[in-house]
C-alpha positions as CSV (number, residue, x, y, z in Angstrom):
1,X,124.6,-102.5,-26.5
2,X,121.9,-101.7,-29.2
3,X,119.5,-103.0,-27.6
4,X,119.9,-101.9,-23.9
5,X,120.5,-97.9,-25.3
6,X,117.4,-97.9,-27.6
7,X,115.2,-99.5,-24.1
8,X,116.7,-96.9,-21.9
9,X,116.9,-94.0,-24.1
10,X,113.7,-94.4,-26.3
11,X,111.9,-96.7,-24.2
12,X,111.8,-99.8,-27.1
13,X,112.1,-103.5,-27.0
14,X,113.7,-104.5,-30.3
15,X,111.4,-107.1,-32.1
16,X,112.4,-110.6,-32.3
17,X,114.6,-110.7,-35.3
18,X,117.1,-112.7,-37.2
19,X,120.9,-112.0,-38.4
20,X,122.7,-113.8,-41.2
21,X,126.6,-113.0,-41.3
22,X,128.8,-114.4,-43.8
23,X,132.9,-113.9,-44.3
24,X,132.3,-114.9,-48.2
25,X,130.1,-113.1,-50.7
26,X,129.0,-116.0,-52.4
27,X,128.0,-117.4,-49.5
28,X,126.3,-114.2,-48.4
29,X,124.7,-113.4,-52.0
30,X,122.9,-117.1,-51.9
31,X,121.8,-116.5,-47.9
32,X,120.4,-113.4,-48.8
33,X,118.7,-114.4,-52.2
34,X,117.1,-117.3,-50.3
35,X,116.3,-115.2,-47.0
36,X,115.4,-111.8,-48.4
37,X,113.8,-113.4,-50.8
38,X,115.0,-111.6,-53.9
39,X,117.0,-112.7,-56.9
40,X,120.4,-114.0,-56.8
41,X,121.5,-110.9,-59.2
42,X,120.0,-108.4,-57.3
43,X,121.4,-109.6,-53.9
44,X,124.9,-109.6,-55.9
45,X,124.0,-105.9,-57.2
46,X,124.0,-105.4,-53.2
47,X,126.8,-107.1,-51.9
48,X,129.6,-106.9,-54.3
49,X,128.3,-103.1,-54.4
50,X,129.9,-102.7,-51.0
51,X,127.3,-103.2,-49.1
52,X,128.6,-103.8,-44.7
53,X,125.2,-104.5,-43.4
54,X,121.0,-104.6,-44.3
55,X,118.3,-104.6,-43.0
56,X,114.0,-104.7,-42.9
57,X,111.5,-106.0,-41.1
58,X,112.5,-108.4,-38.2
59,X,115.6,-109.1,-40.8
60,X,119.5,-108.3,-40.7
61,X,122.6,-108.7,-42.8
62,X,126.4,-108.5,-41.9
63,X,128.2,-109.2,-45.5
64,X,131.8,-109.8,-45.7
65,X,133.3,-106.1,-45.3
66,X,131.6,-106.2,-42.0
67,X,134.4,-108.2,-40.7
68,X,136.7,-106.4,-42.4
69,X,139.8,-104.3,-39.6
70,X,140.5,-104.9,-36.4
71,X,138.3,-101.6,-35.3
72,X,135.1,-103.2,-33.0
73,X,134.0,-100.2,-32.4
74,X,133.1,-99.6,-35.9
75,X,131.5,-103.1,-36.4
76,X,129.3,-102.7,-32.8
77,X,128.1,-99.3,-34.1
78,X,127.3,-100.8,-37.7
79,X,125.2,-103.6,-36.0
80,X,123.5,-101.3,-33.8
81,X,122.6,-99.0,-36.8
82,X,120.7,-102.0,-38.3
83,X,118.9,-102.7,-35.2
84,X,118.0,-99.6,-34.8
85,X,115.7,-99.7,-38.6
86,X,114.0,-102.3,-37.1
87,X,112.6,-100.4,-34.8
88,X,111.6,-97.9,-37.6
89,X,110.0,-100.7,-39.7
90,X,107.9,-102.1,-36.6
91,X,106.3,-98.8,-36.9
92,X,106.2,-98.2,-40.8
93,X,104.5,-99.4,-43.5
94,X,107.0,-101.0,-46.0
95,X,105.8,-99.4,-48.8
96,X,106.2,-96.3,-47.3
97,X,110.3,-96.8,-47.7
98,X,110.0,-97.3,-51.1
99,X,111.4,-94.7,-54.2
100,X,113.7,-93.8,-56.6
101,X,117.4,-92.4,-56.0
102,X,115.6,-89.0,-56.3
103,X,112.3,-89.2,-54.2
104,X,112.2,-88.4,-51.2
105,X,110.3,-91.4,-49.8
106,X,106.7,-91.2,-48.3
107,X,108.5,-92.1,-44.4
108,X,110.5,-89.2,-45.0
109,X,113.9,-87.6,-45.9
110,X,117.1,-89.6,-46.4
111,X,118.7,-88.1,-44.1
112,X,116.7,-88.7,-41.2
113,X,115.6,-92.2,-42.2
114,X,119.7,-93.1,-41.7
115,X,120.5,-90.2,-39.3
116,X,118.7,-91.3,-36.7
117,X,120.1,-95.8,-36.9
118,X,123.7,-93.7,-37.1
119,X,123.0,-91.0,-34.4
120,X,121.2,-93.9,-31.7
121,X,123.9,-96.9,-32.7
122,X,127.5,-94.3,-32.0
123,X,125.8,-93.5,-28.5
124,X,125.0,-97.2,-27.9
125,X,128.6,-98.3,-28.6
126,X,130.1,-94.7,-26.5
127,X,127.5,-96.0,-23.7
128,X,129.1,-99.8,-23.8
129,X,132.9,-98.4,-23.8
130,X,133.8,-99.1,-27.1
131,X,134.6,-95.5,-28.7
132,X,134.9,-92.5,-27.3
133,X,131.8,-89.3,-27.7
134,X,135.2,-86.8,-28.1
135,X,136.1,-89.1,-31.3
136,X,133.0,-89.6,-32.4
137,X,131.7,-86.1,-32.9
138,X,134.8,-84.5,-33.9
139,X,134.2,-87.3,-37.0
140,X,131.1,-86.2,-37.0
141,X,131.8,-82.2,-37.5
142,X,135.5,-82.7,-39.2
143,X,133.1,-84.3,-42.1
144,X,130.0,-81.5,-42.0
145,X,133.1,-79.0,-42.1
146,X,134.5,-80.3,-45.2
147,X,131.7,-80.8,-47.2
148,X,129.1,-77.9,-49.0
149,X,126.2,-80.1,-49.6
150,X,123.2,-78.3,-47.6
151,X,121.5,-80.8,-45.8
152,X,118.2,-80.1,-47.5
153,X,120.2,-82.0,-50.8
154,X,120.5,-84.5,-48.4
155,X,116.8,-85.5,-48.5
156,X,117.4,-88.2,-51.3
157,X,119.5,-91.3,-52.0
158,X,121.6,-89.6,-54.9
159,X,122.0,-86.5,-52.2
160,X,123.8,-89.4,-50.3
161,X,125.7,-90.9,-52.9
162,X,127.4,-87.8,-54.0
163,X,128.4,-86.8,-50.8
164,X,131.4,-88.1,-49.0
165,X,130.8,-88.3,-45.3
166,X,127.2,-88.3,-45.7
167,X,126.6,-90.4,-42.7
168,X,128.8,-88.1,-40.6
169,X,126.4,-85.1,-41.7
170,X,123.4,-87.1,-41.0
171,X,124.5,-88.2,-36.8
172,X,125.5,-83.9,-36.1
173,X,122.0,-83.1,-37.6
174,X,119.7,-85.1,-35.8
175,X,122.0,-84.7,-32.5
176,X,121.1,-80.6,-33.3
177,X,117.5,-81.5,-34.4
178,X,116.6,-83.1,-31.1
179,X,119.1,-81.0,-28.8
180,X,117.1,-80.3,-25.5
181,X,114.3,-82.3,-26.8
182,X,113.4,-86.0,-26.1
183,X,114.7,-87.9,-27.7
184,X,111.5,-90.3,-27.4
185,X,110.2,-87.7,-30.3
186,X,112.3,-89.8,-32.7
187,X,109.7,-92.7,-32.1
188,X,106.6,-90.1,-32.4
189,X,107.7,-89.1,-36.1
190,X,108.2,-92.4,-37.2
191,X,104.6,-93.3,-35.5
192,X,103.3,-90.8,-36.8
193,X,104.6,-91.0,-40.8
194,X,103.4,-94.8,-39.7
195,X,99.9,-94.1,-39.3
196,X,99.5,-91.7,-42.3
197,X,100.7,-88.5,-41.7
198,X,102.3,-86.4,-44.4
199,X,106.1,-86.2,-43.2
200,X,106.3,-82.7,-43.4
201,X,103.6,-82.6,-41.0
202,X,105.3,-85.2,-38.3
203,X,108.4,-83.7,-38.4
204,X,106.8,-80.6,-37.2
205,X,104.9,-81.8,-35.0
206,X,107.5,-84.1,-32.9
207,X,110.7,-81.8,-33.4
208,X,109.0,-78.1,-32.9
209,X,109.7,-76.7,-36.4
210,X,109.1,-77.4,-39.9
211,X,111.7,-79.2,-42.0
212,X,112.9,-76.0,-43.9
213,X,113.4,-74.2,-40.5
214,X,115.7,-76.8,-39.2
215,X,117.6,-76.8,-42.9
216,X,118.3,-72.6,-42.2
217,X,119.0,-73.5,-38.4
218,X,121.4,-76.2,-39.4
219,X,123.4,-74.1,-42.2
220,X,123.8,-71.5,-39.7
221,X,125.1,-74.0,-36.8
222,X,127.0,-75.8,-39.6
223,X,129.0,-71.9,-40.2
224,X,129.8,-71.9,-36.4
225,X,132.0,-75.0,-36.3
C-alpha cells in the first residue's frame, strides 16, 4: 500500500530495503544490535522503551508491540510510516538527523520530519481499504482539540514527548501545510534541506510561507475546529 501511494502521489520508488520483525524482544534487541549495528544496551534502551517500529537508511524494524491487537489498520499505517523515512533518508544526509531532545535537527523540525511518514502512511492504508479518512481525521483533530501545545513547541523531540497525541497533531498540520498545494513539494523540501539548504529557507521555498507564518496560520485553523 506504502509503496504504490508514495509512487502515485509523490512520484517515488521506495529503495531496495530490508525489514526485521520479531514477536520477542530479546530476539528483537540481538537482531537489531547485530543489524543496526549498535550495542546490545542501546538497542534494549529502544525496544523495551516501547518502541513499535524504526527505521534509516534502506533499514526497518517491527518490534514486538507491532503485533500487538487485532487492529491491521494500525499495523499497515505503522509500516507504511517507516517506509515512508526511507524515502526521506535517500535524500538526506544522515548526519543531518542527528541532535539532542532539544535541537531542532539540521533536516528540519520534529514535527515535519514525522508529520509527513504519519500524514503519507494513514492515506496509503484509507487508499488500500483498511481505515476509513472520516475516522482518521476526526483522530486527527479530536487530538489537536484537546491538546494546548502550539505546534511551533512541536519543533523538538522533548516537544513530542510531552505531548500526548503528538502524532495526531503532526498528520492535521502538514495535511493544512500542503492543502491545495502538491503534495510532490514534500519531496522538494527534503531535497532541498538534502543538498544544503538552511531549513528555514526550504520550507519556504516548497510550501509558500515561512515556518512562523504557517505556526500563526495553524493556531488560527487549530481555534476553528
Amino acid at each position: 500500500m506504502g509503496a504504490r501511494y508514495f509512487r502515485s502521489t509523490l512520484g517515488r520508488e521506495l529503495p531496495g530495503f530490508t525489514v526485521w520483525a520479531h514477536t520477542n524482544t530479546e530476539a528483537m534487541i540481538a537482531t537489531y544490535a547485530e543489524t543496526r549495528p549498535t550495542t546490545v544496551e542501546e538497542a534494549r534502551r529502544l525496544w523495551e522503551g516501547g518502541q513499535v517500529g524504526h527505521a534509516i537508511r534502506r533499514k526497518v524494524w517491527l518490534g514486538p508491540n507491532w503485533f500487538v491487537g487485532s487492529d491491521v489498520g494500525r499495523r499497515l499505517k505503522i509500516a507504511a510510516h517507516e517506509e515512508f523515512h526511507l524515502l526521506q533518508y535517500e535524500v538526506t544526509s544522515d548526519a543531518q538527523w542527528f541532535g539532542g531532545v532539544d535541537d531542532v535537527r539540521p533536516v528540519g523540525p520534529w514535527w515535519l520530519l514525522e508529520g509527513t511518514p504519519e500524514y503519507f502512511a494513514y492515506l496509503a492504508v484509507v487508499e488500500g481499504g483498511a481505515l476509513r479518512l472520516a475516522d482518521v481525521r476526526a483522530q486527527w483533530e479530536s487530538a489537536t482539540k484537546a491538546s494546548t501545545t502550539p505546534l511551533r513547541s512541536l519543533e523538538t523531540f522533548r516537544g513530542q514527548q510531552q505531548t500526548p497525541g503528538a502524532y495526531s497533531i503532526y498528520a492535521l498540520a502538514v495535511e493544512r501545510l500542503i492543502k491545495d498545494r502538491d503534495p510532490k513539494a514534500v519531496m522538494a523540501y527534503f531535497e532541498s534541506v538534502g543538498s544544503g539548504t538552511a531549513w528555514p529557507a526550504a520550507f519556504a521555498a516548497a510550501f509558500g510561507r515561512t515556518a512562523d507564518a504557517f505556526y500563526d496560520e495553524f493556531e488560527s485553523y487549530r481555534r476553528g475546529l
